[in-house]
N, C-alpha and C positions, 0 to 999 in steps of 0.2 A: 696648351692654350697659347694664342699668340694675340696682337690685335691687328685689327685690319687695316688693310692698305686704306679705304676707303675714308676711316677716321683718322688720316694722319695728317692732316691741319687741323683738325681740334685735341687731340690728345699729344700730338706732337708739337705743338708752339704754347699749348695749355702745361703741358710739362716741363719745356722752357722755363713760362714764365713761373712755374711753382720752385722750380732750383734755385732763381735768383729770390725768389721771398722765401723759401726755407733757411738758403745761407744768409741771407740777411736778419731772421730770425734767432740763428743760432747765435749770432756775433753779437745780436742785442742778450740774448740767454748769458755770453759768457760776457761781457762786461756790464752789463747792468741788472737785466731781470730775468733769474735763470729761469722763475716759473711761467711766467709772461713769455718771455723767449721761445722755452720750450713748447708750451702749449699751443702757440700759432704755430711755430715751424710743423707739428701735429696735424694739427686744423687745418691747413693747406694743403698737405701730403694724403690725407682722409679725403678731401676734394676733387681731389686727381685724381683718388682709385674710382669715385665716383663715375668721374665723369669718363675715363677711360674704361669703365667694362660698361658705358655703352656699347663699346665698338669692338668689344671680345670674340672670340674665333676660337671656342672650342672645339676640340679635335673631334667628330663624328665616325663612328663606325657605319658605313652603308653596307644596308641588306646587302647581300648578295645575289637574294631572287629580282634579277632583271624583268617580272612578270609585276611586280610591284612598283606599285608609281609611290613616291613619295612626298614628303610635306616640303612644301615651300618654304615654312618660317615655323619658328617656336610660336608657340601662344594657346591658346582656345579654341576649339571650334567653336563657333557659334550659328553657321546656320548651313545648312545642304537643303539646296533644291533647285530645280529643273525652272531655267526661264530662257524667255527667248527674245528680252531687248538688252542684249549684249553688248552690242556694237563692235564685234571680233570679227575682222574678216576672214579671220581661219573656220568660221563657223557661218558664214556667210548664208542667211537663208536658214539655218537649223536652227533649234533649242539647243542648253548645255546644261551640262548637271553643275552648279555649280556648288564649290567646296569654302566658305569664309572661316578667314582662320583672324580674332582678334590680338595684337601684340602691347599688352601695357610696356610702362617704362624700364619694365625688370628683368625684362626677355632676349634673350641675343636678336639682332634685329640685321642679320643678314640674311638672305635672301639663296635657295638652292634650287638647281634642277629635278623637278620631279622622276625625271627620265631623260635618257638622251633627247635630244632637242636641235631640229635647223629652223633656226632661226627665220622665217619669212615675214612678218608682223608684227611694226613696233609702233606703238600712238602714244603719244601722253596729251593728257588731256589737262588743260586749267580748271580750275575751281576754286571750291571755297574747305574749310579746313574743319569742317565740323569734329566732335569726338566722333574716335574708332567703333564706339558701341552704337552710336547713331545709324537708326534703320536709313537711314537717307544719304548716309556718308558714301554708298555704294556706286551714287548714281552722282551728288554732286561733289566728290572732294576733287581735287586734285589727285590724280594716278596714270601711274606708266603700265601701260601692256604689251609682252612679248606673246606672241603665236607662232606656229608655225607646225611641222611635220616632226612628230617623236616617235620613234623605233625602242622597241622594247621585244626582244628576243625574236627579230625577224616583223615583226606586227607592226605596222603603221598607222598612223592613228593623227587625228587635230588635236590638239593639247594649248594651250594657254593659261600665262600666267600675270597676274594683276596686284602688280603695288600700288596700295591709298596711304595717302598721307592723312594725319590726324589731328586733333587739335594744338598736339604739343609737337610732332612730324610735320617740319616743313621744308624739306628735303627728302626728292628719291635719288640715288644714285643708281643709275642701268645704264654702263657703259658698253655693253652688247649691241652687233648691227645687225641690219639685216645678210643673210647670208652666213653670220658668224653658227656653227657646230656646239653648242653647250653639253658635258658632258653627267651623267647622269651623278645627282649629288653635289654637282660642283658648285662652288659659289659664284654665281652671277650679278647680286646686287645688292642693296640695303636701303631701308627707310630709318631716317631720322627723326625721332624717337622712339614713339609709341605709334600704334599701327595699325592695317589689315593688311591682309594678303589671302588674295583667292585665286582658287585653282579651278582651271575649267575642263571639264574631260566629255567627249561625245554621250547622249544617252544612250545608253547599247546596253543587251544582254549579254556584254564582251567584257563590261565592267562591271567588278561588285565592290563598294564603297566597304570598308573595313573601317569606320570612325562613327563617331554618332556627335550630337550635340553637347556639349561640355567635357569633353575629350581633351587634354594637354597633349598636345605635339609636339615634337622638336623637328628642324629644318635636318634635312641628310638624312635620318635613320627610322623615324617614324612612318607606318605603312599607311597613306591615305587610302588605296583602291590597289584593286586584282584584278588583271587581264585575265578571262577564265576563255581558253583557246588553248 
């Protein structure tokens, strides 16, 4: 497990400043109040783990069956169903199945390729920062959406994918452009703290959903849907 590029101005100048108040703590520990001393140089160090496995990066084993699209993020399912005011130009004119995955505060909160991915389709949209569990967060929070053409063992297909920011997420990072190749599993971005993320895939009897409602997923390895071809 490592942490990510993405959190390294807040875990990385957060840890900074936890070195200078730890040794500052010790040096009160050892000349004046070992237990006082000790106890904050503690209480700071416990802060930092906190606040660095935000930004965690564990290692994912990905399926191997390239026929399997996979999760976008850790978290929840919380809802699958077919709509068709997306506003996804990869879907331009169609419905999509769509896949919401909720991410509380305790969840790795980066961000993977469901499948290989070119990139053609990138919006972010302003809004407002309601909770992640809010039916309404879908349509007004703040979120970035990638689309474009994903290949999965020969098969071509629309594919998109959609970071919401949440009440306590008030940052997305999706440093991906248009044009850019994302590889399947790979990590492409993160939301700052807690979360959604949905996945959109054509309705077709091409795909069969393998998740259902209150489902725990993980980003990389966890199977959302089957290409059946």
């Amino acid at each position: 497990m490592t942490l990510s590029k993405f959190g390294l101005r807040e875990w990385g100048l957060s840890g900074l400043a936890a070195l200078i108040l730890i040794a500052g703590f010790i040096l009160l520990a050892f000349r004046y109040a070992p237990i006082t001393g000790f106890s904050l140089a503690l209480f700071v160090f416990v802060c930092w783990l906190a606040l660095a496995a935000f930004f965690r990066n564990p290692c994912r084993e990905i399926p191997a069956d390239v026929q399997q699209l996979l999760s976008p993020a850790d978290g929840v399912i919380k809802d699958i169903g077919v709509i068709s005011d997306h506003g996804i130009e990869t879907f331009a004119g169609q419905d999509t199945l769509r896949i919401g995955i909720f991410l509380s505060v305790l969840d790795v909160h980066l961000n993977r390729a469901p499948s290989e991915l070119k990139v053609d389709f990138k919006h972010y949209r302003q809004g407002r920062y309601l909770d992640a569990r809010d039916p309404n967060c879908a349509k007004e929070n703040e979120a970035m959406t990638i689309g474009g053409t994903a290949v999965a063992d020969g098969f071509k297909f629309p594919m998109a994918v959609r970071q919401i920011s949440g009440a306590i997420a008030r940052r997305i990072v999706c440093p991906v452009e248009i044009g850019d190749k994302i590889e399947r599993g790979a990590v492409y971005g993160m939301i700052k703290f807690g979360s959604r993320t949905e996945l959109y895939i054509p309705v077709s009897k091409d795909f069969e959903v393998q998740v259902k409602v209150g489902d725990r997923v993980f980003a990389g390895s966890s199977v959302m849907a089957k290409i059946n071809r």
